[in-house]
C-alpha positions as CSV (number, residue, x, y, z in Angstrom):
1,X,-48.2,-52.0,35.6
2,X,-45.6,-49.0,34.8
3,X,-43.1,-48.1,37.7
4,X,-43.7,-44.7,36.4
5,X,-47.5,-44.3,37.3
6,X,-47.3,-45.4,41.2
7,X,-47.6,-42.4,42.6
8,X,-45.5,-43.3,46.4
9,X,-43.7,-45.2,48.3
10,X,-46.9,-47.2,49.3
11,X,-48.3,-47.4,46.3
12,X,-45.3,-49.0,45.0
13,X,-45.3,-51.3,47.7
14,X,-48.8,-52.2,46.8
15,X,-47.8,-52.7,43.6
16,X,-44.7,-54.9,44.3
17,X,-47.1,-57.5,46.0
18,X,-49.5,-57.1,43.0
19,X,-46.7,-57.2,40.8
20,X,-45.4,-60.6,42.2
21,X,-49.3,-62.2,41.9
22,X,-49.2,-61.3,38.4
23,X,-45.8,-62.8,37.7
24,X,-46.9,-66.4,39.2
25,X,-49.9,-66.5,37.1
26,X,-48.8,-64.7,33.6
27,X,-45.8,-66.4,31.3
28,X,-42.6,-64.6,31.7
29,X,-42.7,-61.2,31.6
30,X,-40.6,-58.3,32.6
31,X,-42.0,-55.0,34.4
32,X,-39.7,-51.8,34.0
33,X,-39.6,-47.7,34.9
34,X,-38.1,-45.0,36.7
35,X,-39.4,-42.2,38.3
36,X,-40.5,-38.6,36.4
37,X,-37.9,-37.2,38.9
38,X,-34.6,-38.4,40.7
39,X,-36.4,-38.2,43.9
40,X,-39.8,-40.1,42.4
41,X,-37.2,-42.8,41.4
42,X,-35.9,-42.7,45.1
43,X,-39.1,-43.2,46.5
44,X,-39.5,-45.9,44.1
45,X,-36.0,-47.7,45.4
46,X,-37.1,-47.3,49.3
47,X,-40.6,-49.4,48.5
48,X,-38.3,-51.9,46.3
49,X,-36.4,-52.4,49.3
50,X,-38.9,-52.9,51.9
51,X,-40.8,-55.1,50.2
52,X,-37.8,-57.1,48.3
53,X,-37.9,-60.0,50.5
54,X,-41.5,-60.7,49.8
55,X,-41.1,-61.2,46.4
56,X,-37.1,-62.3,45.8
57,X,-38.5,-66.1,45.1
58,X,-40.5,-65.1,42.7
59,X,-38.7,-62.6,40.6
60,X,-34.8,-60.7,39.9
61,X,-35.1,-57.1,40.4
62,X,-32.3,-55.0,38.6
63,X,-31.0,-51.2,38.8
64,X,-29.5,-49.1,36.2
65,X,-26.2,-47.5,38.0
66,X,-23.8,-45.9,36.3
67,X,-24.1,-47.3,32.4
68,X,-24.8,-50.6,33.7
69,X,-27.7,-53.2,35.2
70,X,-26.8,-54.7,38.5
71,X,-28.8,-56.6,40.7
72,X,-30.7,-54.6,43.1
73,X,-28.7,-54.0,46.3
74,X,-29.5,-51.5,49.0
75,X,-27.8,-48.1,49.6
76,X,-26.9,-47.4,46.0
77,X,-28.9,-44.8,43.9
78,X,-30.2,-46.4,40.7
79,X,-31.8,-44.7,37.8
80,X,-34.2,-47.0,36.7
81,X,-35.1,-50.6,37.7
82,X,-36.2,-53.6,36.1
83,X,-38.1,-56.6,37.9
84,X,-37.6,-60.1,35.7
85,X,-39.4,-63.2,36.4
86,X,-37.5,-65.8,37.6
């Protein structure tokens, strides 16, 4: 499942649990995306961070900030994210 076709802040939610089911059954595997719009993206962040506790033993989620990949933290605007299997 593509970041990019969750359509809100829900649905990402939604698709952080799913996303954590899939990653304890499938090998390792990486899911990755961004918004179609700064704001889409920002919508994305606020359902990563409700719902990063639920699924932080299970998988490393990363943001693209300034040139770089960081792990996830709150309050800063990322571009893009990345959510790696553990």
């Amino acid at each position: 499942m593509s970041i990019s076709n969750i359509k809100t802040k829900k649905g990402f939610g939604h698709g952080g649990k799913n996303r954590g089911g899939f990653h304890r059954a499938a090998p390792p595997s990486n899911s990755d995306g961004k918004g179609s719009t700064p704001a889409r993206t920002r919508l994305y962040q606020m359902g990563i961070t409700t719902h990063l506790d639920e699924v932080a033993e299970i998988v490393n989620v990363y943001g693209f900030h300034k040139g770089e990949w960081k792990r996830f933290e709150k309050n800063i605007n990322f571009e893009a994210f990345i959510v790696m299997r553990k």
